[in-house]
Backbone as a chain_set.jsonl record, in Angstrom:
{"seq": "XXXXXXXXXXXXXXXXXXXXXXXXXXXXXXXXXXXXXXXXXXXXXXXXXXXXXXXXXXXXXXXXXXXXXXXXXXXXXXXXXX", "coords": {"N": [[-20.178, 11.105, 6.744], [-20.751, 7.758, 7.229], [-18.771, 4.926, 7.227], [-19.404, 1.849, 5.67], [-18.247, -0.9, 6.616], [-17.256, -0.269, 9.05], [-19.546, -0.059, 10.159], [-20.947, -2.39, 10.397], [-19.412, -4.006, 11.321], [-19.766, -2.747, 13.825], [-22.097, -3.749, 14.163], [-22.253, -6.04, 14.253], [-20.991, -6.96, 16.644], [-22.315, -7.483, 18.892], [-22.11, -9.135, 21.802], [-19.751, -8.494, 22.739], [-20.088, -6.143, 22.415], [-19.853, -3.908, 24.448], [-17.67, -4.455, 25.693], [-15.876, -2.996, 24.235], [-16.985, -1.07, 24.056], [-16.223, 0.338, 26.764], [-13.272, -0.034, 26.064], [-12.846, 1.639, 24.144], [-13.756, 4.853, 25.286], [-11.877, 4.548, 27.469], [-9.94, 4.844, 26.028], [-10.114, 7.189, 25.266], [-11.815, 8.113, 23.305], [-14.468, 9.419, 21.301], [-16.726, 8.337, 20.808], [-17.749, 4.691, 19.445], [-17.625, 4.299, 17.394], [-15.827, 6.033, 16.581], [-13.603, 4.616, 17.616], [-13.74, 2.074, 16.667], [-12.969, 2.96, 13.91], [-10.545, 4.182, 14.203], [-8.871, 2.257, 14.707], [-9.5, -0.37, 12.695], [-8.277, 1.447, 10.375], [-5.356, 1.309, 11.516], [-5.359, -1.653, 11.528], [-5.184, -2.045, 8.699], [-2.952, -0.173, 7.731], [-1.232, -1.482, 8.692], [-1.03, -4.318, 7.441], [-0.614, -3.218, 4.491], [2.092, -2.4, 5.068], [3.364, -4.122, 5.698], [2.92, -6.339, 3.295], [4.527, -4.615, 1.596], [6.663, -5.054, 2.628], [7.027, -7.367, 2.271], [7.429, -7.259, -0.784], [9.593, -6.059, -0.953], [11.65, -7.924, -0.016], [11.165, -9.761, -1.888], [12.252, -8.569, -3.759], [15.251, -8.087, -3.066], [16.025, -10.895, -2.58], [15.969, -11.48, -5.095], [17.822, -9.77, -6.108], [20.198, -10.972, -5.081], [20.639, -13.686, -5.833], [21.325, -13.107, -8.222], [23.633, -11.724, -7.802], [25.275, -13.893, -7.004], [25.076, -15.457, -9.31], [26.734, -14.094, -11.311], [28.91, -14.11, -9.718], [29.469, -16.868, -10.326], [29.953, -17.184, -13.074], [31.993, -15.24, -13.061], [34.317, -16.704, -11.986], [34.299, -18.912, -13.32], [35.633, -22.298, -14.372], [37.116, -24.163, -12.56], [38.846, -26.578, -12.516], [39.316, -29.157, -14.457], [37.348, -31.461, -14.576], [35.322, -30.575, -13.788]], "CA": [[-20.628, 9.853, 6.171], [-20.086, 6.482, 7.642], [-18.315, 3.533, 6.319], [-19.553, 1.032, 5.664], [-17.358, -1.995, 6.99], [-17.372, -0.165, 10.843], [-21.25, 0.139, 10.654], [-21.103, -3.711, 9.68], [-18.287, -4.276, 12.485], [-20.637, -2.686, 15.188], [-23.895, -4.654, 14.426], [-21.952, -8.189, 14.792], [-20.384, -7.288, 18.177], [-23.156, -8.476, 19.368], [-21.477, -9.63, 23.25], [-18.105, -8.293, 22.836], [-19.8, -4.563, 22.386], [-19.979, -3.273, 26.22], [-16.042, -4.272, 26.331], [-15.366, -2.278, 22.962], [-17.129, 0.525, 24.346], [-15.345, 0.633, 27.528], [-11.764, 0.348, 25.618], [-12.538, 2.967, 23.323], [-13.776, 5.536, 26.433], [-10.408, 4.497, 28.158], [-8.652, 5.335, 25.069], [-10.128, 8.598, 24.876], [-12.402, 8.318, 21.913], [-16.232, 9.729, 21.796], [-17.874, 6.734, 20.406], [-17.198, 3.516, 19.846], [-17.348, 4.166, 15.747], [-14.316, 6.492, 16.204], [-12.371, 3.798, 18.146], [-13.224, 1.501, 15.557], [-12.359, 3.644, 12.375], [-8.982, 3.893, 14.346], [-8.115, 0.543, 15.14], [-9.078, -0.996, 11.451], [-7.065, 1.745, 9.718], [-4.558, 1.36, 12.016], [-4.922, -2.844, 10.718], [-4.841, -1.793, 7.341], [-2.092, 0.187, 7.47], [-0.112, -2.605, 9.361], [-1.008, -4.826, 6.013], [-0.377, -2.63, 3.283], [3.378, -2.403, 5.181], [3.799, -5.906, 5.678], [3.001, -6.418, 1.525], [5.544, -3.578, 0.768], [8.047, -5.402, 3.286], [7.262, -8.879, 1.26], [7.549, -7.312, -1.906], [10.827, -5.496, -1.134], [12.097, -9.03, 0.551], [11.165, -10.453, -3.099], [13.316, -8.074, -4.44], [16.439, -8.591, -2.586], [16.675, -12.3, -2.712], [16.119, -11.78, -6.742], [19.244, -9.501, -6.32], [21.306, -12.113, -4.147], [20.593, -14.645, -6.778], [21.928, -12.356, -9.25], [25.171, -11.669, -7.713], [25.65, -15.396, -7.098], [25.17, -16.327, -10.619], [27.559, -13.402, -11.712], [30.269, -15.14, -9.359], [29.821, -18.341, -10.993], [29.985, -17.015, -14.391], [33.142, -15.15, -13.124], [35.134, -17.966, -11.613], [34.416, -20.008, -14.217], [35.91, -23.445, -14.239], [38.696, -24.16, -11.635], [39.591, -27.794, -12.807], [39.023, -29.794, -15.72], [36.594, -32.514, -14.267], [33.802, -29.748, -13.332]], "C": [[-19.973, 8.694, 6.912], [-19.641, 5.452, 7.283], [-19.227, 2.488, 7.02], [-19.085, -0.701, 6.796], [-17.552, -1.572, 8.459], [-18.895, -0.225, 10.673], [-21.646, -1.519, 10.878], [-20.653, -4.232, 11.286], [-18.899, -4.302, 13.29], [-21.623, -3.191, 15.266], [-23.254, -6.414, 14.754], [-20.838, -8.145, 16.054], [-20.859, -7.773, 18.712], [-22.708, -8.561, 21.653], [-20.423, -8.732, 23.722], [-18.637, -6.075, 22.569], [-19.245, -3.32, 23.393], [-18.41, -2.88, 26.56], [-15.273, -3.143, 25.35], [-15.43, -0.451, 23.702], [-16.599, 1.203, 25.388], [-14.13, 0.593, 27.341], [-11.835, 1.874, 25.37], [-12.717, 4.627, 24.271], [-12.452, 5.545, 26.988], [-9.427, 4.831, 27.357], [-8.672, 6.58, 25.102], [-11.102, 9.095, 23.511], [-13.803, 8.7, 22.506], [-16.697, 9.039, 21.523], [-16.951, 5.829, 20.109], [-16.957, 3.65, 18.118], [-16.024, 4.641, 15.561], [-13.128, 6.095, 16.329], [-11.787, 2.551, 17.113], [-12.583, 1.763, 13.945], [-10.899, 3.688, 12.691], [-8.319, 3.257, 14.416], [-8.687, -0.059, 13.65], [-8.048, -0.111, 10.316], [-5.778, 1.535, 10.318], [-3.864, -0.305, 11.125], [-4.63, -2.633, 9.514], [-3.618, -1.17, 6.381], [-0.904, -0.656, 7.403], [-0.089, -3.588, 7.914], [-0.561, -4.508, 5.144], [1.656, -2.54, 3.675], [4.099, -3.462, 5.353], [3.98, -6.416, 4.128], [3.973, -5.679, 1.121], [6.679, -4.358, 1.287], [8.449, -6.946, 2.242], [7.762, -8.516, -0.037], [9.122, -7.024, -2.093], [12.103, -6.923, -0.799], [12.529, -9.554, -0.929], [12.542, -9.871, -3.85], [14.814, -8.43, -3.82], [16.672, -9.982, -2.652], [17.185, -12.486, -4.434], [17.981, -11.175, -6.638], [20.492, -9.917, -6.001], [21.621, -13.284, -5.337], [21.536, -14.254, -8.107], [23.375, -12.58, -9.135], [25.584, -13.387, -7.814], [25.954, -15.869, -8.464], [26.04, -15.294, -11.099], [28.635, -13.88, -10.977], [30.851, -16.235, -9.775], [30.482, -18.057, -11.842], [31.453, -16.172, -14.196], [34.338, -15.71, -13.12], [35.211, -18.577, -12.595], [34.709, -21.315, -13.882], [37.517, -23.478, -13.154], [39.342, -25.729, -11.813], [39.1, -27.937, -14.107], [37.732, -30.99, -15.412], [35.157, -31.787, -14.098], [32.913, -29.099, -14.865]], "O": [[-18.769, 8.698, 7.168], [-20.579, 4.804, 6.818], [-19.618, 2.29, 8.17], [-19.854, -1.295, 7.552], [-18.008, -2.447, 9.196], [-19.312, -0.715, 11.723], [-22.649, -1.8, 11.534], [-21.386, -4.703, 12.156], [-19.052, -5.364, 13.893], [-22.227, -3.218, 16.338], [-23.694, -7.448, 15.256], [-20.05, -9.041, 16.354], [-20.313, -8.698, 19.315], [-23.273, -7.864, 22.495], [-20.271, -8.319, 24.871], [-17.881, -5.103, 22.561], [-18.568, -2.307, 23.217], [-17.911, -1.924, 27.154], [-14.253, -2.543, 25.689], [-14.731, 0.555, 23.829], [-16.41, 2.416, 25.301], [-13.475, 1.101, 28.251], [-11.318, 2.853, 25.906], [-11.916, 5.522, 24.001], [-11.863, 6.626, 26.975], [-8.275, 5.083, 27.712], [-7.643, 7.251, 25.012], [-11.066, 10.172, 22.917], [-14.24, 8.478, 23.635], [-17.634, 8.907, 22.309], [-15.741, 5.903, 20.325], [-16.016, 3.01, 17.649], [-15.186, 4.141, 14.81], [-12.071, 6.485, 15.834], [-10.673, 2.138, 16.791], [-11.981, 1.033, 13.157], [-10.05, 3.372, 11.857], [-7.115, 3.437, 14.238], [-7.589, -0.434, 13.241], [-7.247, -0.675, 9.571], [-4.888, 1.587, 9.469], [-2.811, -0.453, 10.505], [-3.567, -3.156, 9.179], [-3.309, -1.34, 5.201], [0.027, -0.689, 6.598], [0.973, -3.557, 7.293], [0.116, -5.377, 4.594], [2.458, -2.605, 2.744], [5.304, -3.625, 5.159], [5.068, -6.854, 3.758], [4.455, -6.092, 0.067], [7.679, -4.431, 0.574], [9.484, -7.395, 1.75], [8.529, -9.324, -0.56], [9.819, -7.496, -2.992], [13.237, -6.892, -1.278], [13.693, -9.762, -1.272], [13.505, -10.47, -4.327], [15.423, -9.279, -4.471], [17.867, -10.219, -2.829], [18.104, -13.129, -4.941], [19.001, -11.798, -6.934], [21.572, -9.489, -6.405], [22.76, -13.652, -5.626], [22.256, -14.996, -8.775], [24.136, -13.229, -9.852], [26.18, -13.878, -8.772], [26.93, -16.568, -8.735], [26.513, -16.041, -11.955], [29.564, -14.154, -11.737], [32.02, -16.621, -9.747], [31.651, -18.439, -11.808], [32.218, -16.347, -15.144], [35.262, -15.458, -13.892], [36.353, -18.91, -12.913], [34.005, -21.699, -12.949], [38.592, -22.881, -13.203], [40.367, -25.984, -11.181], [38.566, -27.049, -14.772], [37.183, -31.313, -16.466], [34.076, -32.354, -14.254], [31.844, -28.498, -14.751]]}, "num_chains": 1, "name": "protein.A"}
């Protein structure tokens, strides 16, 4: 069965097909569908690890913030004017 989204992909190359089809040959692929099924999962993958890297980012600053405000709250007051 064919997806969708590459069948889509290869009708609006339009200009840019000739060069597609001579990558994907030089890559080693039998058609040009198999070069593209490899190269958008390949993007998709790259996304979905970029979102995991943001999310994990999110997390660590929350936990930086944390400690910080647990330093404050340890220190406490070091004069009388603050």
């Amino acid at each position: 069965m064919q997806n969708q989204l590459i069948t889509e992909h290869v009708a609006n190359l339009k200009g840019r097909r000739k060069y597609e089809e001579k990558k994907a040959a030089k890559l080693g692929f039998d058609s040009l569908y198999e070069y593209l099924e490899d190269k958008l999962g390949k993007q998709e993958l790259a996304e979905r690890k970029k979102r995991n890297d943001l999310g994990n980012l999110e997390t660590k600053k929350q936990m930086l913030k944390q400690k910080r405000m647990d330093r404050k709250i340890k220190r406490g007051k070091s004069c009388s004017c603050c």
